[in-house]
SELO-470585 format. One record per residue (C-alpha): residue number from 1; z negated, y, x. Coordinates in nm, 2 decimals. Layout:
<nodes>
{NUM, {Z, Y, X}}
...
</nodes>
This chain:
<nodes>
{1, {0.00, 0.00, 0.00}}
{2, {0.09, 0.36, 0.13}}
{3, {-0.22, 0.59, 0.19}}
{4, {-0.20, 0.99, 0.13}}
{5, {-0.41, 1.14, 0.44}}
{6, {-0.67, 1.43, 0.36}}
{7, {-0.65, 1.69, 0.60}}
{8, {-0.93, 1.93, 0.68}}
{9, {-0.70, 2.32, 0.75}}
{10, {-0.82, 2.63, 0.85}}
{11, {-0.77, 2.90, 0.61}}
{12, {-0.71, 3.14, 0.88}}
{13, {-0.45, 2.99, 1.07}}
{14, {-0.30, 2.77, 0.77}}
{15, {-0.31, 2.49, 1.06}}
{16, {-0.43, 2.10, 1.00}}
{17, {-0.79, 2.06, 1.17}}
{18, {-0.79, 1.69, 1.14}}
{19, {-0.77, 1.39, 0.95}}
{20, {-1.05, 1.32, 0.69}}
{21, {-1.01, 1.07, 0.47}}
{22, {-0.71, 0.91, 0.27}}
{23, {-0.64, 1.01, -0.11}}
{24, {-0.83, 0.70, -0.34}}
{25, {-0.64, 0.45, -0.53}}
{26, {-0.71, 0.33, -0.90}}
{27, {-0.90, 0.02, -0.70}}
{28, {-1.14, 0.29, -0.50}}
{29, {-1.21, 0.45, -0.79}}
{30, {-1.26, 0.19, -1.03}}
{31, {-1.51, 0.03, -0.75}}
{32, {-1.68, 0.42, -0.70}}
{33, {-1.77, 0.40, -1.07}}
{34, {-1.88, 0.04, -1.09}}
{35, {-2.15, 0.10, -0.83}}
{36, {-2.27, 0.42, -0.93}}
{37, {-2.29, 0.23, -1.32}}
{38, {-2.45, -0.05, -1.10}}
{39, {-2.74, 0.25, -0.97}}
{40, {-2.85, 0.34, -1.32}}
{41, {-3.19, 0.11, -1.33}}
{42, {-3.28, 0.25, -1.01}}
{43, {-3.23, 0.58, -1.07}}
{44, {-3.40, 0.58, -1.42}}
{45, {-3.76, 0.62, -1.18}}
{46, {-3.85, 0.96, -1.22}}
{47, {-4.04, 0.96, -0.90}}
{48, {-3.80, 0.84, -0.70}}
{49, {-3.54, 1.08, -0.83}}
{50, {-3.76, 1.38, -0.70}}
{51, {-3.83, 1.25, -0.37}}
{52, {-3.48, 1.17, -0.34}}
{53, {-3.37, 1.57, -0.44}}
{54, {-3.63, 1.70, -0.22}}
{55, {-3.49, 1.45, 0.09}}
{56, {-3.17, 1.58, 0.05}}
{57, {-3.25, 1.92, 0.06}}
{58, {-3.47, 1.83, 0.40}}
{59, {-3.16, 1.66, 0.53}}
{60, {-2.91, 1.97, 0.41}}
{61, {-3.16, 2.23, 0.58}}
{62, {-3.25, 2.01, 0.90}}
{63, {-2.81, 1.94, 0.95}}
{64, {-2.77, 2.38, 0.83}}
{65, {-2.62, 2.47, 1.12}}
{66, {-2.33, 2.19, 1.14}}
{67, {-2.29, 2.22, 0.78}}
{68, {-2.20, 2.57, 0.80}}
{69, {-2.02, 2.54, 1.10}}
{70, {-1.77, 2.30, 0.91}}
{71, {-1.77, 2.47, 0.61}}
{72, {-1.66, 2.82, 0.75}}
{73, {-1.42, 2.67, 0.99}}
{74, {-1.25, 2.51, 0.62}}
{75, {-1.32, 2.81, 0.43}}
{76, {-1.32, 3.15, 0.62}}
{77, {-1.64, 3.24, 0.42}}
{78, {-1.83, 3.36, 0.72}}
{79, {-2.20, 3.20, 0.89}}
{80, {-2.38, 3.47, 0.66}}
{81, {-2.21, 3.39, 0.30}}
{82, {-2.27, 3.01, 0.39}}
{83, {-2.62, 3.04, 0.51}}
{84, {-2.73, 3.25, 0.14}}
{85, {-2.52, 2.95, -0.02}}
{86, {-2.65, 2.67, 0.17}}
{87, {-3.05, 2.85, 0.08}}
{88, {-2.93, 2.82, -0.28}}
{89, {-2.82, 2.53, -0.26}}
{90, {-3.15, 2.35, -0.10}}
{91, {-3.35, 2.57, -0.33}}
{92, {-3.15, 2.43, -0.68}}
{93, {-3.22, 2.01, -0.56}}
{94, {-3.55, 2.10, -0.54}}
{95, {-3.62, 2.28, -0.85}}
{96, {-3.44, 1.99, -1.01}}
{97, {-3.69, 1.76, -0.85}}
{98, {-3.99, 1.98, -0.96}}
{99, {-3.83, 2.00, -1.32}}
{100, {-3.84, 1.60, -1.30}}
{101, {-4.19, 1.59, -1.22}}
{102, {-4.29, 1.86, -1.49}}
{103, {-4.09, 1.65, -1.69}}
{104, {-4.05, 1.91, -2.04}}
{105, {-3.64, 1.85, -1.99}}
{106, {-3.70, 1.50, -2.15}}
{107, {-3.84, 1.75, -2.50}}
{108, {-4.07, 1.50, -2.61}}
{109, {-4.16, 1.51, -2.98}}
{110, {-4.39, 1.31, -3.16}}
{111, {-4.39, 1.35, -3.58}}
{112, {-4.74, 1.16, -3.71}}
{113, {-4.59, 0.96, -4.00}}
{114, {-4.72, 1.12, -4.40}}
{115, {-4.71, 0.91, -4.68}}
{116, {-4.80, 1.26, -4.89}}
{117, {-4.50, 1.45, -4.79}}
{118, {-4.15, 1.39, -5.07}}
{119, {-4.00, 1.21, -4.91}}
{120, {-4.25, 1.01, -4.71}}
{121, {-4.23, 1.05, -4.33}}
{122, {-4.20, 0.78, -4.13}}
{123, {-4.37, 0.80, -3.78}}
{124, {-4.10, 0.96, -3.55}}
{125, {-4.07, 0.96, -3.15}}
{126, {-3.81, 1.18, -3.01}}
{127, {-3.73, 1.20, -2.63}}
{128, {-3.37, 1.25, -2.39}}
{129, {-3.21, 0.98, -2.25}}
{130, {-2.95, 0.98, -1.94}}
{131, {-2.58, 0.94, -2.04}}
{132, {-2.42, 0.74, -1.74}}
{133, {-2.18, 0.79, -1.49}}
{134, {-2.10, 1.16, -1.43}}
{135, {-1.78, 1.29, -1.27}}
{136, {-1.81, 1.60, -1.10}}
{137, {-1.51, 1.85, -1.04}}
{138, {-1.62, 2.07, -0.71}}
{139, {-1.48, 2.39, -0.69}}
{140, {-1.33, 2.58, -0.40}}
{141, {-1.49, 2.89, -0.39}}
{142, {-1.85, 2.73, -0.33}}
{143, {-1.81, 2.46, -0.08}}
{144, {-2.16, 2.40, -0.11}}
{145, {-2.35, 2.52, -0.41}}
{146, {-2.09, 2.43, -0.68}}
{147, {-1.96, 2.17, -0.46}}
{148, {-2.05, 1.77, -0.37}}
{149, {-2.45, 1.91, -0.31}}
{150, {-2.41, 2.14, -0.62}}
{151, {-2.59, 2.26, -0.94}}
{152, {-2.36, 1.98, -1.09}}
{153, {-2.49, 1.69, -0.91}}
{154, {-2.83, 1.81, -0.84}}
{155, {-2.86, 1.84, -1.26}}
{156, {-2.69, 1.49, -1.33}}
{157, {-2.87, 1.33, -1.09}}
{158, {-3.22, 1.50, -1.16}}
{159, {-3.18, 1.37, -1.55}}
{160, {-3.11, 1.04, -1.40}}
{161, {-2.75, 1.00, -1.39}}
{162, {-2.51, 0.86, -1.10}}
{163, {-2.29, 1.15, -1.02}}
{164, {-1.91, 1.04, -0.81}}
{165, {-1.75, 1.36, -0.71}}
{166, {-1.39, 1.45, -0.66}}
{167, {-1.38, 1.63, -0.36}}
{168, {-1.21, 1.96, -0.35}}
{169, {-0.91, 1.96, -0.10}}
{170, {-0.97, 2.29, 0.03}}
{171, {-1.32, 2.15, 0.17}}
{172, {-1.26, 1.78, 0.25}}
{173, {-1.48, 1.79, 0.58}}
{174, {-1.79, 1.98, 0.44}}
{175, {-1.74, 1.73, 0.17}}
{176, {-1.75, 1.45, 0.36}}
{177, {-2.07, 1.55, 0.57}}
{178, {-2.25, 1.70, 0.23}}
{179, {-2.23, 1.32, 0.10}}
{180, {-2.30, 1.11, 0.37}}
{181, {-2.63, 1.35, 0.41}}
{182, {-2.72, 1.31, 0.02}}
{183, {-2.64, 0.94, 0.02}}
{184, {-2.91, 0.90, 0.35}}
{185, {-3.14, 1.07, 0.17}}
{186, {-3.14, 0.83, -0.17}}
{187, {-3.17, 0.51, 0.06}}
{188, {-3.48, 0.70, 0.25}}
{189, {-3.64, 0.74, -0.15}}
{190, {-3.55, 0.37, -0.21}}
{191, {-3.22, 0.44, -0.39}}
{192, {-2.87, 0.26, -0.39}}
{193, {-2.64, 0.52, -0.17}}
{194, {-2.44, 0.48, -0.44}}
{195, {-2.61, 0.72, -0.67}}
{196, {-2.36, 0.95, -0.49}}
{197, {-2.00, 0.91, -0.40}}
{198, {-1.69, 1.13, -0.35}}
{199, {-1.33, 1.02, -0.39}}
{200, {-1.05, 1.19, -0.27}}
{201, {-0.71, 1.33, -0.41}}
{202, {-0.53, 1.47, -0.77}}
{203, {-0.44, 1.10, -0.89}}
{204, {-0.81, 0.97, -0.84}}
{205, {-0.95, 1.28, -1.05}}
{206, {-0.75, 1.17, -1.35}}
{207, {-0.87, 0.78, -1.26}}
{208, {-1.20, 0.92, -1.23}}
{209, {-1.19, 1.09, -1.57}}
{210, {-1.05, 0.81, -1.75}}
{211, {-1.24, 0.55, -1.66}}
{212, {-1.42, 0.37, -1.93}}
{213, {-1.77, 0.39, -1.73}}
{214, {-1.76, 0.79, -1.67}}
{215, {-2.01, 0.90, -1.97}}
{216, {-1.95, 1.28, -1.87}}
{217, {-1.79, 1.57, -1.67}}
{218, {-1.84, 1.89, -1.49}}
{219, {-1.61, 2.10, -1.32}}
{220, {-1.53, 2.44, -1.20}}
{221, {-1.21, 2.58, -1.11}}
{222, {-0.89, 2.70, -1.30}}
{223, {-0.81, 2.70, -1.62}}
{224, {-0.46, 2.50, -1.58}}
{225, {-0.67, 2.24, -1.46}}
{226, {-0.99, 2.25, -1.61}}
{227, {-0.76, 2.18, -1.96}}
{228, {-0.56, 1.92, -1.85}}
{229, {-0.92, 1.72, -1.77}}
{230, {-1.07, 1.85, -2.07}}
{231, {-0.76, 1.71, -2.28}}
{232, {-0.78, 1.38, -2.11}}
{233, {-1.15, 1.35, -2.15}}
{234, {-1.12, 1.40, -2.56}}
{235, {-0.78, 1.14, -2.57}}
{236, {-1.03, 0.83, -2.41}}
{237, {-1.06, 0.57, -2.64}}
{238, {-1.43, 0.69, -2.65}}
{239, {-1.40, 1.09, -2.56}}
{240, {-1.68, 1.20, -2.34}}
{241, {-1.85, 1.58, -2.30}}
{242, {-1.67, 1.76, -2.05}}
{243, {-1.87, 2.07, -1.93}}
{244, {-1.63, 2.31, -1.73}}
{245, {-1.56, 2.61, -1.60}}
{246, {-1.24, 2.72, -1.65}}
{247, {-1.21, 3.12, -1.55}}
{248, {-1.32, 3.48, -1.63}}
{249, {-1.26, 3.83, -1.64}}
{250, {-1.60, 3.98, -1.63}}
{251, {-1.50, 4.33, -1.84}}
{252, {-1.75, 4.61, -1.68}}
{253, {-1.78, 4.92, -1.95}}
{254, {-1.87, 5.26, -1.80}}
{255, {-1.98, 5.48, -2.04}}
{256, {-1.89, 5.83, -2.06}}
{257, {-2.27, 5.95, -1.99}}
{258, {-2.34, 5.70, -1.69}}
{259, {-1.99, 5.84, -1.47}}
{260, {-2.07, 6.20, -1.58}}
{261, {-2.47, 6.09, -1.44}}
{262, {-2.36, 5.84, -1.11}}
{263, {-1.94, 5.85, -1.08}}
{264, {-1.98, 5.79, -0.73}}
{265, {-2.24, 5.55, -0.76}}
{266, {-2.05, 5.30, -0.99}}
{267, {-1.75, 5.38, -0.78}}
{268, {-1.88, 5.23, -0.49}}
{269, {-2.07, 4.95, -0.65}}
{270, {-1.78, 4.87, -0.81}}
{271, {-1.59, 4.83, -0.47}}
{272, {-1.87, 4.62, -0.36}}
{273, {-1.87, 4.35, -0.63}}
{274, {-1.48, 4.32, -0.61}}
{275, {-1.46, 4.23, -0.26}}
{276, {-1.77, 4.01, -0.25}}
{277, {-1.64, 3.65, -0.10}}
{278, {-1.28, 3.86, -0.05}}
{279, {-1.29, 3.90, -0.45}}
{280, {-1.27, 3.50, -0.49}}
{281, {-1.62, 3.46, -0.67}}
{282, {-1.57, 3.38, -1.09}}
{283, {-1.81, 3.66, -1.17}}
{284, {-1.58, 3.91, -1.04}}
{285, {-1.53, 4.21, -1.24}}
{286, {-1.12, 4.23, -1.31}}
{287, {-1.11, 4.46, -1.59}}
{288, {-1.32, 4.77, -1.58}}
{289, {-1.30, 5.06, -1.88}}
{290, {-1.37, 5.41, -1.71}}
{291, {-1.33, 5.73, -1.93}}
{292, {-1.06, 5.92, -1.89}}
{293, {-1.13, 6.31, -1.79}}
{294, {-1.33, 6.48, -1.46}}
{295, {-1.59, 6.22, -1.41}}
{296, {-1.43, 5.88, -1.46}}
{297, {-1.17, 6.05, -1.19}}
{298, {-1.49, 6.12, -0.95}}
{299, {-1.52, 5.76, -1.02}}
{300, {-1.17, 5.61, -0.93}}
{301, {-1.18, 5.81, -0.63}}
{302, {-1.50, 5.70, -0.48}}
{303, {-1.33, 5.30, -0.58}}
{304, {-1.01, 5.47, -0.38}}
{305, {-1.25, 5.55, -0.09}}
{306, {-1.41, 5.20, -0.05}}
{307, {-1.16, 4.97, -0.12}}
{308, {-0.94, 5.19, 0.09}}
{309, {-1.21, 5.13, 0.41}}
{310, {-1.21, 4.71, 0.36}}
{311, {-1.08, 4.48, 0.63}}
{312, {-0.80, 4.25, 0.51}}
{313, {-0.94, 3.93, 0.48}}
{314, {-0.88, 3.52, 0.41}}
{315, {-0.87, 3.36, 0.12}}
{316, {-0.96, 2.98, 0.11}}
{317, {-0.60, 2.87, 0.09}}
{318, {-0.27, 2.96, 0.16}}
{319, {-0.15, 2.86, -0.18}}
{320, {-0.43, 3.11, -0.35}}
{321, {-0.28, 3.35, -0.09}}
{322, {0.06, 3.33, -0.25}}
{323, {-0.08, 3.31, -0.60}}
{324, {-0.30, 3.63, -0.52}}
{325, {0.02, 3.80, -0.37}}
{326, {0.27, 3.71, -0.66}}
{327, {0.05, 3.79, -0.92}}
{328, {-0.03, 4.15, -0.81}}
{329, {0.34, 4.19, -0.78}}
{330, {0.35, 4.11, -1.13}}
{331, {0.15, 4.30, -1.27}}
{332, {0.20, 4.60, -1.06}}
{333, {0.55, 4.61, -1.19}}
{334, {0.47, 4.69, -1.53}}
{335, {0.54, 5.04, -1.68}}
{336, {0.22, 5.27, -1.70}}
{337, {0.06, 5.07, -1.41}}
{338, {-0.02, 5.23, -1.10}}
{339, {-0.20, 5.09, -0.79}}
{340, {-0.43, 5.35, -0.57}}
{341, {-0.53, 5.17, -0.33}}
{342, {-0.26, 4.87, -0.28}}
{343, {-0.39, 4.52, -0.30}}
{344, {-0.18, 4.21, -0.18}}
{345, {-0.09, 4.06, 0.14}}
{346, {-0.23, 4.22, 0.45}}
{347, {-0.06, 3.99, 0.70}}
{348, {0.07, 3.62, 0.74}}
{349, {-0.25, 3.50, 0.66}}
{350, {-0.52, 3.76, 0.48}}
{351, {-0.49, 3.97, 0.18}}
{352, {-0.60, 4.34, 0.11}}
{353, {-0.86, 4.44, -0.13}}
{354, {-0.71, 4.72, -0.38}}
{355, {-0.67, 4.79, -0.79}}
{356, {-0.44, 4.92, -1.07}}
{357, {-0.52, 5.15, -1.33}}
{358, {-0.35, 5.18, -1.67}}
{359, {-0.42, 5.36, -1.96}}
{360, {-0.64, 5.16, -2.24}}
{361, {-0.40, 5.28, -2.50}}
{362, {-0.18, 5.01, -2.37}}
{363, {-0.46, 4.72, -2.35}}
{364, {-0.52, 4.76, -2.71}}
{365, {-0.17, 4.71, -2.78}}
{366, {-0.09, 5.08, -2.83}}
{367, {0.23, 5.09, -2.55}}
{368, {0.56, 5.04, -2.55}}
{369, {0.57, 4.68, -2.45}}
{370, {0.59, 4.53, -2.77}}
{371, {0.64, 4.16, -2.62}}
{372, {0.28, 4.11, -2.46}}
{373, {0.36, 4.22, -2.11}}
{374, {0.05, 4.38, -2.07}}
{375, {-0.19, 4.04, -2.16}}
{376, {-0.15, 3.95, -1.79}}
{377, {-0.39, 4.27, -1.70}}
{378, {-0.64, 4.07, -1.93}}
{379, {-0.61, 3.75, -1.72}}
{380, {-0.82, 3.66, -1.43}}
{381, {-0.65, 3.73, -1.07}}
{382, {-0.83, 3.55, -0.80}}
{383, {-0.89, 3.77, -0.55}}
{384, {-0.97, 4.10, -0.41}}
{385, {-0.85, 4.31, -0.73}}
{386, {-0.94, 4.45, -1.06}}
{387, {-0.75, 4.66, -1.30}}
{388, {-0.91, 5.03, -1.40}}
{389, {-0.82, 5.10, -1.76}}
{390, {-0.91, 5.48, -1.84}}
{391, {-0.99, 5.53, -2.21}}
{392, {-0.99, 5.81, -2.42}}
{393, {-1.25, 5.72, -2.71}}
{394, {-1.51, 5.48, -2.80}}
{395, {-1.28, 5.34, -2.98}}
{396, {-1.00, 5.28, -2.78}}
{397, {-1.26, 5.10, -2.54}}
{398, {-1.37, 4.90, -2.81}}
{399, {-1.01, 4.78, -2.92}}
{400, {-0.95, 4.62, -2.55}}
{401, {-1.32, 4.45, -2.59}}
{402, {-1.18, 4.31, -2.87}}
{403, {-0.86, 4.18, -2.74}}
{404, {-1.05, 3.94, -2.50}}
{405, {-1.10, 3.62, -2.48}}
{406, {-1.47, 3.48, -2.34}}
{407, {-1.61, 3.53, -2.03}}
{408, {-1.89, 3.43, -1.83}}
{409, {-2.03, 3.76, -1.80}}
{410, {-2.01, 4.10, -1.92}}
{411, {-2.09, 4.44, -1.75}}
{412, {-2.22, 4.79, -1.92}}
{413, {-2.30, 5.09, -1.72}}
{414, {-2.53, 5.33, -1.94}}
{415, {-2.69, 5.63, -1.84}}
{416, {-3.08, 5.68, -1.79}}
{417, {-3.06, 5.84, -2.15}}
{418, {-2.90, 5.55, -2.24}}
{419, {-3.15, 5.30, -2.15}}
{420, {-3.44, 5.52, -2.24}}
{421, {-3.32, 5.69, -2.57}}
{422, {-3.31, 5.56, -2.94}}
{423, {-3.07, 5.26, -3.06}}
{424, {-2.73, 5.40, -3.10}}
{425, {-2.37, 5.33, -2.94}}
{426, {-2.53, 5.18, -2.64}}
{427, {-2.72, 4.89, -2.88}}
{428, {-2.35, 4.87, -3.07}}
{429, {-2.16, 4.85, -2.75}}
{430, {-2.40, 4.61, -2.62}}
{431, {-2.36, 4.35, -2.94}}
{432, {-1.99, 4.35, -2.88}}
{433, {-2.04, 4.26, -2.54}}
{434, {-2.29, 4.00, -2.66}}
{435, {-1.99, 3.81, -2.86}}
{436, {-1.76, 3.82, -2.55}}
{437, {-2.00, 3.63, -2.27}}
{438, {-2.22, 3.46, -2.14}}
{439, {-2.46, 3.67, -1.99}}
{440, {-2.48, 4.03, -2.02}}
{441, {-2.59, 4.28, -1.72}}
{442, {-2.67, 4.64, -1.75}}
{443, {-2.65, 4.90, -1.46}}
{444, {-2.57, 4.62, -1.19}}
{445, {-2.31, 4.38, -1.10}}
{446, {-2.26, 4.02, -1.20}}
{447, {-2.20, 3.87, -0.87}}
{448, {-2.48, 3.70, -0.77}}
{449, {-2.59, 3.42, -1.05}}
{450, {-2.98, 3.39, -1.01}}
{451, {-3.12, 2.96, -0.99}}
{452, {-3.37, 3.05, -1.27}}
{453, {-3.49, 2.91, -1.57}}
{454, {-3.39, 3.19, -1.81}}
{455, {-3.03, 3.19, -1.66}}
{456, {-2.73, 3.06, -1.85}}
{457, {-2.39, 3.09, -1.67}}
{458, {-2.13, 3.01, -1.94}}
{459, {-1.95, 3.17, -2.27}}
{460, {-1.68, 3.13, -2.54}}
{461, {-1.38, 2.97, -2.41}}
{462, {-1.19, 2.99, -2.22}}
{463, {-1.51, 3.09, -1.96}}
{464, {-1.63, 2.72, -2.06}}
{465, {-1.58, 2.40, -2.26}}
{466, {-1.90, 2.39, -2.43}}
{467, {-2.21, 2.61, -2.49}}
{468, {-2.40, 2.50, -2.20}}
{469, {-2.52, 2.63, -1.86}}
{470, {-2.41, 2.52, -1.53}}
{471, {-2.68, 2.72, -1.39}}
{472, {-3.03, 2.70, -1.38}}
{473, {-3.31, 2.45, -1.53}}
{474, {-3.14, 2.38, -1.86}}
{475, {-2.84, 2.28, -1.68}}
{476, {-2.98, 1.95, -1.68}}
{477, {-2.99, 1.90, -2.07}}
{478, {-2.59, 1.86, -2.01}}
{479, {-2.64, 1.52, -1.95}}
{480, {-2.85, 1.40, -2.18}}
{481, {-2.91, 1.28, -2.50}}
{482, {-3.15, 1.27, -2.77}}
{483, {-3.31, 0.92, -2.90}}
{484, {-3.56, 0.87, -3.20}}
{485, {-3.80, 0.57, -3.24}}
{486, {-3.91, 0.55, -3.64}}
{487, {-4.24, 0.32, -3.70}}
{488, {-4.17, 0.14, -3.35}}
{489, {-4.51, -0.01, -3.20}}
{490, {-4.64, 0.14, -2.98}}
{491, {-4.64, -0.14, -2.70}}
{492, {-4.25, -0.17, -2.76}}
{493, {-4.19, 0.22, -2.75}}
{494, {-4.05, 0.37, -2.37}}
{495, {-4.33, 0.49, -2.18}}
{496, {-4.26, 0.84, -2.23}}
{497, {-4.32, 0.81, -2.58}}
{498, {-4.64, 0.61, -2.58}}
{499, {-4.94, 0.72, -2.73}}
{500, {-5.20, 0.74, -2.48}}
{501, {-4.91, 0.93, -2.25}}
{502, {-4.97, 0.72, -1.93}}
{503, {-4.68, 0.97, -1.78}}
{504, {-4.90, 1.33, -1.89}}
{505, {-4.54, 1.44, -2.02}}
{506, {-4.54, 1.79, -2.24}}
{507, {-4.48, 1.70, -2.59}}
{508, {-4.47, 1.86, -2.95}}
{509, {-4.70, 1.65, -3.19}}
{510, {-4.65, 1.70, -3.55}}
{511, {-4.50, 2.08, -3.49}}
{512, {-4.79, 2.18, -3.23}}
</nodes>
C-alpha cells in the first residue's frame, strides 16, 4: 500500500523541515478508535483521570522549552505567544483535573419519591455519564491550547472520554511531541496510552468521523470544513454531537460619545487587537462601526498610524498566505471601498497588517450593488485586517448588526457616561449585540479568551454548531449525558448516586 508522508514546514521559508509521520489509512484508524473504545473502563476512575491531567501538565511544563521550540519553528508564532499559550494550556488540564475531583460536572440530583404528590413521584436519581470515543479536530492557529493538548481533549478526557485527534498539518511535529508527552503521562496514572491518540491526514478525518465507535466531535477551524464534518456527522447511521467552531467576525460598535471621549484611544486598541498573532486569532475584530464626522476621523487616523508602524509578518501557512492575499484583493476592488493603510502581501513570505473603510450605507444594503457584492466585507478574512464601516445614524449602525450572522464575540465601545448613566441606547444596543454572540465585551478587546468558569466561547451559527462552550469548566458538559435511575435499590444504583455518598459528590436533593 502507498503511504502519503507528513512533513513538518516552516512558515517562514515555506521549506520542508522533515519527515513526521505518514497520512493514516482506514486500517490505522479503525484500530485508533478500537483501542481508545477498548480505554473506557479504565478511564471511568475519576482519580486516576485527575492524576493523569495534572501529569501531563508536569510533563508539558517540564519538556516547555522543546515544545515551543518546535512549535515556533512550524508556526512562526514567536517564543513569547507560545510560552502565554503553552501557560494556558497547562493551566486548562489541571482545572479539568480539579473540576473531576470537585466533581459538581456529574449535576447530581436526587428527587425523594411522594406518594402525596398527583401524579405520585417515584424515587428519582439523576447524574452525567461519558459518551465514548471523541474525535478531536485541532486547529492551526493554537498549536497548543486548541490543539492535541487542548481545551478539547483536556474536557473529553476529564469527563472520562478517550479523545483520538486529527492532527493539524500545519503543526505535525508539535503534534507528535504534544501526544507522545500526554500518552507517558496516562501510563505513569495507571492508564492505557491509548486514552490518547492522533492520526494523520484529510482522508483519516473523514474515517475518524464516520466510524461507528466515535460517540462525539470537536473542532475548530474554517467553516468550509467545519460543515463538511458536521454534515457527515448527522448522515451516520446513528448521528453523533459535533461541537465546532467554524468562524467569526467579531463586529466592535463605537459609539458616537466614546470616539468623541477616547478617538485615539480606541484607534490604537483597535490596531492592537487586529494584529495580535498577525490577525490569525478567531476573536479578531473584522468589522468595526465608527461614526462618521470629526471624531470617528481622529479615530481612523490613529488606526492609520498603528497599523501603518507594524512589521510585516508570517502567517502559519503559505496557503493562508494566498488566501489572505486574494481575499483582500477582492474585497478592495469593490466600489465605495478604500484601504488607508494597505493590507496584503509584504513579501514572498509575510503579509502586512492594514484595513478598508466603507460607508455603512452600503452594509445595510443601501449601495449600488444590488447583487450582494458587499456580503464579502461581512465574512471573516483570516489575517491582519478589518474593515471600518463609518455610519451616519444609530440606525444605520443598527441595520449592519442586523445583517450578520453569529459570532463568537461582540465588541461595544461606550463612553464613561455611557456606563455610568441611566438605561437608554447603550442597554438597546447592547441586547442587539446579545442576539449576535457569544460573549459580549464592553470597552476592551476580545482577543484574549479567559480559562474560567463563567466563560462561554461560542454563539449562533455559523460561530458554532451547538450552544456549548469550548472554553472554560462547562466545556466539559459537551460530552456527557444525562442518566435517571427510578425506584433502583440502592445497592444496585452507580456509586455516585448512592445514598450514604461514599464519593462526597455535590448533589441537589428534593430541590435543595
Amino acid at each position: 500500500m502507498t503511504t502519503t508522508p507528513v512533513w513538518s514546514v516552516d512558515p517562514r521559508t515555506g521549506k520542508r523541515r522533515e519527515q513526521v509521520a505518514v497520512e493514516a489509512t482506514p486500517r490505522e484508524v479503525d484500530e485508533a478508535v478500537r483501542a481508545a473504545h477498548a480505554s473506557r473502563g479504565a478511564l471511568a476512575d475519576a482519580g486516576a483521570r485527575a492524576a493523569f491531567l495534572r501529569a501531563a501538565a508536569g510533563l508539558l511544563d517540564e519538556a516547555a522549552a522543546h515544545v515551543i521550540e518546535a512549535a515556533d519553528a512550524e508556526t512562526a508564532l514567536g517564543p513569547g505567544r507560545l510560552t502565554g499559550e503553552l501557560a494556558r494550556t497547562t493551566g486548562q488540564l489541571r482545572a479539568f483535573a480539579d473540576a473531576v475531583g470537585e466533581g459538581s460536572y456529574l449535576d447530581v440530583r436526587i428527587d425523594r419519591a411522594d406518594p402525596s404528590l398527583s401524579p405520585p413521584r417515584p424515587e428519582l436519581r439523576r447524574y452525567k455519564v461519558p459518551l465514548g470515543v471523541v474525535a478531536v479536530y485541532a486547529a492551526s492557529n493554537f498549536p497548543l491550547a486548541f490543539s492535541v493538548p487542548g481545551g478539547d481533549t483536556a474536557s473529553a478526557l476529564a469527563a472520562g472520554c478517550p479523545v483520538v485527534v486529527k492532527v493539524h498539518p500545519d503543526h505535525p511535529a508539535t503534534s507528535e511531541l504534544c501526544a507522545s508527552l500526554l500518552r507517558r503521562a496516562a501510563v505513569s496514572a495507571g492508564l492505557p496510552a491509548d486514552v490518547v491518540s492522533v492520526l494523520h491526514g484529510f482522508d483519516a478525518g473523514l474515517e475518524l468521523i464516520r466510524h461507528p465507535l466515535v460517540a462525539a466531535a470537536g473542532f475548530t477551524g474554517s467553516l468550509r470544513g467545519g460543515r463538511a464534518l458536521f454534515d457527515a456527522a448527522a448522515a451516520r447511521p446513528v448521528p453523533i454531537p459535533f461541537h465546532g467552531e467554524l468562524g467569526s467576525l467579531n463586529p466592535v460598535v463605537v459609539t458616537p460619545a466614546a470616539a468623541a471621549e477616547r478617538a485615539e484611544e480606541i484607534g490604537a486598541g483597535l490596531a492592537g487587537a487586529v494584529t495580535l498573532g498577525v490577525g490569525q486569532f478567531c476573536v479578531k475584530p473584522g468589522l468595526v462601526l465608527v461614526p462618521e464626522g470629526a471624531d470617528g476621523d481622529r479615530l481612523a487616523d490613529a488606526l492609520t498610524k498603528a497599523l501603518g508602524e507594524t512589521e510585516p509578518g508570517v502567517l502559519l501557512d503559505h496557503r493562508m498566505r494566498e488566501n489572505f492575499v486574494t481575499g483582500v484583493r477582492e474585497r478592495a476592488a469593490l466600489p465605495g471601498v478604500t484601504a488607508p493603510v494597505t493590507p496584503g502581501s509584504g513579501g514572498d513570505h509575510t503579509v502586512g497588517a492594514g484595513y478598508l473603510t466603507v460607508s455603512a450605507g452600503r452594509l445595510a444594503g443601501d449601495g449600488p450593488a444590488g447583487d450582494g457584492a458587499y456580503e464579502v466585507l461581512l465574512e471573516e478574512c483570516f489575517g491582519p485586517v478589518t474593515v471600518v464601516a463609518r455610519y451616519a445614524s444609530p440606525a444605520e449602525a443598527a441595520a449592519v448588526l442586523g445583517r450578520l450572522p453569529g459570532n463568537l464575540s461582540a465588541t461595544l465601545q461606550l463612553s464613561s457616561a455611557e456606563t455610568e448613566g441611566a438605561p437608554g441606547p447603550a442597554a438597546e444596543l447592547l441586547a442587539q449585540v446579545t442576539g449576535l454572540a457569544g460573549r459580549i465585551v464592553v470597552n476592551g478587546w476580545p482577543t484574549g479568551v479567559a480559562v474560567a468558569p463563567a466563560q462561554h466561547h461560542g454563539g449562533p451559527y455559523p460561530a458554532a454548531t451547538s450552544h456549548s462552550t469550548s472554553v472554560g469548566g462547562t466545556a466539559i458538559e459537551r460530552w456527557l449525558r444525562p442518566v435517571a435511575y427510578q425506584s433502583v435499590p440502592d445497592a444496585l444504583l452507580p456509586a455516585e448516586l448512592r445514598e450514604a455518598n461514599p464519593l462526597g459528590l455535590p448533589r441537589r436533593v428534593t430541590g435543595a
